[in-house]
NUKOLPA-634736 format. One record per residue: residue number from 0; residue in one letter; chain; x negated, y negated, z negated of N, C-alpha, C in turn. Coordinates in Angstrom, 1 decimal, decimal comma. Last residue first. Layout:
  seq  type  mol     n_X     n_Y     n_Z    ca_X    ca_Y    ca_Z     c_X     c_Y     c_Z
  NUM     A    A       X       Y       Z       X       Y       Z       X       Y       Z
...
END
This chain:
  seq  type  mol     n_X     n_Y     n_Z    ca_X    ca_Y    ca_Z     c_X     c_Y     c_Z
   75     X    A    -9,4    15,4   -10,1   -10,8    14,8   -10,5   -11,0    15,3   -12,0
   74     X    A    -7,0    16,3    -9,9    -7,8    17,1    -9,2    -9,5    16,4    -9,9
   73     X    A    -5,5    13,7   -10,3    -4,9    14,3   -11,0    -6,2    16,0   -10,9
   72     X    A    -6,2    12,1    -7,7    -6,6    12,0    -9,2    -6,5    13,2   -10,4
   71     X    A    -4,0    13,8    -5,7    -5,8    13,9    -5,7    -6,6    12,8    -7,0
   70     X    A    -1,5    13,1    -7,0    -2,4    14,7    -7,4    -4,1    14,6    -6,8
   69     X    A    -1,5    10,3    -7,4    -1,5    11,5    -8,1    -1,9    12,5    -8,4
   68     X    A    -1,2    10,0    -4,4    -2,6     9,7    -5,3    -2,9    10,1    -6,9
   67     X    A     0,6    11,2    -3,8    -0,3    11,7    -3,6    -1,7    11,3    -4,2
   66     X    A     2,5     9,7    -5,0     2,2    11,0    -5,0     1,2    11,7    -4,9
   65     X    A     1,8     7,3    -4,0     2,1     7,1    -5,3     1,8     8,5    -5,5
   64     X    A     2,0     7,4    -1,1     0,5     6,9    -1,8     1,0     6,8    -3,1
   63     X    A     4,9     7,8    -0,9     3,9     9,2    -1,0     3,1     8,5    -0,8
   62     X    A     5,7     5,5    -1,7     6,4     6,6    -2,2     5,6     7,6    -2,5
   61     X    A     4,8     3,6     0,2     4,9     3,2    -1,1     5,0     4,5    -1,7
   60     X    A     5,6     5,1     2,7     4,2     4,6     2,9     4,1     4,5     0,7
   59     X    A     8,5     5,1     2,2     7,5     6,9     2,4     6,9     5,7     2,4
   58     X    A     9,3     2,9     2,3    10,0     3,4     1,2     8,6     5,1     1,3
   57     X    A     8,3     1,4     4,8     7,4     1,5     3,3     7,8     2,5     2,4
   56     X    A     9,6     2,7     6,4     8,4     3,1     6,4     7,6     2,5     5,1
   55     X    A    12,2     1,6     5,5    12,0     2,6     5,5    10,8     3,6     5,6
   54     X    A    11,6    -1,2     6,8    11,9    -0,6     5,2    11,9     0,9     4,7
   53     X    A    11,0    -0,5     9,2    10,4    -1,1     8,4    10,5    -0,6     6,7
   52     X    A    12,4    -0,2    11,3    12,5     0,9    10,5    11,8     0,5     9,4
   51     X    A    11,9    -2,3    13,4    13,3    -2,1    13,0    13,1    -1,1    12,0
   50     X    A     8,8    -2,8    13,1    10,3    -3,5    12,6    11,2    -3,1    13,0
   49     X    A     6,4    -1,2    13,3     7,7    -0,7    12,8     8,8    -1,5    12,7
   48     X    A     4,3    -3,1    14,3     4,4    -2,5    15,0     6,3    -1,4    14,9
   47     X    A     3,5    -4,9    12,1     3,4    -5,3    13,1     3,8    -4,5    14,0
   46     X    A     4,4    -3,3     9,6     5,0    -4,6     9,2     4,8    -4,8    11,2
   45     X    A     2,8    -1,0     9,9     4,2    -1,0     9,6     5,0    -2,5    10,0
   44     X    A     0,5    -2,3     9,3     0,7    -0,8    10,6     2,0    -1,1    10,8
   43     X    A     0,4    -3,4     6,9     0,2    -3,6     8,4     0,2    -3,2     9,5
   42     X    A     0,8    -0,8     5,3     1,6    -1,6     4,9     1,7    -2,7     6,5
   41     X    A    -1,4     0,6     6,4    -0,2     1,3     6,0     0,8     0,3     6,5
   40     X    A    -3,6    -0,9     4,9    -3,8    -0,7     6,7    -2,5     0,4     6,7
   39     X    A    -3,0    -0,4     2,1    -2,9    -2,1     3,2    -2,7    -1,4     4,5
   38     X    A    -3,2     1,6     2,0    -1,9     1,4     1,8    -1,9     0,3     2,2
   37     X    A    -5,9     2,6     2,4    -5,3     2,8     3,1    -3,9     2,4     3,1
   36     X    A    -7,2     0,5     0,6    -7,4     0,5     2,0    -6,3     0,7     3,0
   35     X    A    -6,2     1,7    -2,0    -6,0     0,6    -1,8    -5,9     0,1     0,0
   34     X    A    -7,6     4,5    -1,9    -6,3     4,2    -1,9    -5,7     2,5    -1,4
   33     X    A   -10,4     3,5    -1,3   -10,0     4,0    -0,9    -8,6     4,3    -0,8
   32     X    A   -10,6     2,1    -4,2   -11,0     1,8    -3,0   -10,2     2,7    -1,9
   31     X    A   -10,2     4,8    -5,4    -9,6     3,5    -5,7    -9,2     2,9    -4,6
   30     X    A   -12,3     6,2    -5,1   -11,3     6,9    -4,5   -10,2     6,0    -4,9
   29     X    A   -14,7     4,5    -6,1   -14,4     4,8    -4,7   -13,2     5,2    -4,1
   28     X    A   -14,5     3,6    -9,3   -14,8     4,5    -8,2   -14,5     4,2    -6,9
   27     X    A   -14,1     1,4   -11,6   -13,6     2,4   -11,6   -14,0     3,8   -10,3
   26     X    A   -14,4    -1,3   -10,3   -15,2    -0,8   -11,6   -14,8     0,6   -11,7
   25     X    A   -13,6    -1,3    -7,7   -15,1    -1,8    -7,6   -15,6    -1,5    -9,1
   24     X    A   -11,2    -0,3    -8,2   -12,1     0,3    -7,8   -13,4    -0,2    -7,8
   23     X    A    -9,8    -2,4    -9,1   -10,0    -1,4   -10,2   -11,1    -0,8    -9,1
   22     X    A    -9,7    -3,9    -6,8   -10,3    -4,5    -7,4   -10,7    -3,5    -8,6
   21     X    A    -8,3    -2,1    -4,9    -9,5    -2,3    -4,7   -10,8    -2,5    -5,4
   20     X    A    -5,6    -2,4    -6,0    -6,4    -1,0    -6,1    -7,9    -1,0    -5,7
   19     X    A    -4,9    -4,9    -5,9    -5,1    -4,5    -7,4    -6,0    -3,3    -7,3
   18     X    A    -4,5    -4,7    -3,2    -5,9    -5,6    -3,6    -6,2    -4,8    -5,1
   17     X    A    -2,3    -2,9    -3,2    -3,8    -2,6    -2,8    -5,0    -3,4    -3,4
   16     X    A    -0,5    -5,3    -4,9    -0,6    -3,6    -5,4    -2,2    -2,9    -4,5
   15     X    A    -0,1    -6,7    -2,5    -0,7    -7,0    -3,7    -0,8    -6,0    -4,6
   14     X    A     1,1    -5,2    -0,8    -0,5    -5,8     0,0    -0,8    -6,2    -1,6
   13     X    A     3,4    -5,0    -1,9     2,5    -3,8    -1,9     1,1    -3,9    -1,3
   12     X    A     4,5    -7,5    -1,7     4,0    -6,5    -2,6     3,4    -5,9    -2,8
   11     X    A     4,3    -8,0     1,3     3,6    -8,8     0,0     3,3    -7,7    -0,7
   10     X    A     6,2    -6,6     2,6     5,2    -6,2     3,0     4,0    -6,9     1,7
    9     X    A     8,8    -8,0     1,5     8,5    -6,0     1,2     6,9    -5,8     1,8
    8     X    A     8,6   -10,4     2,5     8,2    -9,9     0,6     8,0    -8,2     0,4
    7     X    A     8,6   -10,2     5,1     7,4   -10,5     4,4     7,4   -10,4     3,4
    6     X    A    11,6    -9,1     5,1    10,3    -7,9     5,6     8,8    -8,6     5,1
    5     X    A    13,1   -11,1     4,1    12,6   -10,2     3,4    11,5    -8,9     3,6
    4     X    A    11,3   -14,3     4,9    12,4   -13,6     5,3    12,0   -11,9     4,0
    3     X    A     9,2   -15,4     4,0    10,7   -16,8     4,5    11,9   -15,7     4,8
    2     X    A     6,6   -16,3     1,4     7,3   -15,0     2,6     8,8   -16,2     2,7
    1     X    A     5,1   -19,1     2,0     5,7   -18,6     1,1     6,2   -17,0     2,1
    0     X    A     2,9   -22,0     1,7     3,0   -20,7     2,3     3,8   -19,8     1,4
END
C-alpha cells in the first residue's frame, strides 16, 4: 500500500503530522488532541470533496493550523 498519485502524498503527510498531534497529546493535554483532530477531519474534508483545489486547500488547512495553533498555545 503506497500513495500512487500526488494528492495521496499531500493528504499522507499531514494525516501523519495529526496522529503525531494526538499522540503528544495523550501526554501533553487536550488542546493537542484537539489540533490533531481537526487537521485530519481538514485534511479528509479536502482530499474527498476539494479535488480540483486540493492543493490549495491544504496550503491554508497546513498553514493556518500552524498559526493558529500558535497563538492559541502561545495564550496558555
Amino acid at each position: 500500500m503506497w500513495p500512487v498519485n500526488a494528492r495521496q502524498v499531500a493528504a499522507f503527510i499531514p494525516l501523519l503530522v495529526a496522529v503525531t498531534y494526538v499522540l503528544r497529546g495523550i501526554w501533553s493535554g487536550i488542546r493537542y488532541v484537539g489540533l490533531g483532530i481537526a487537521v485530519s477531519a481538514f485534511t479528509l474534508l479536502g482530499f474527498f470533496l476539494v479535488k480540483d483545489h486540493f492543493f490549495l486547500w491544504m496550503a491554508v488547512v497546513g498553514g493556518g493550523s500552524l498559526i493558529l495553533a500558535s497563538i492559541w498555545f502561545r495564550r496558555v
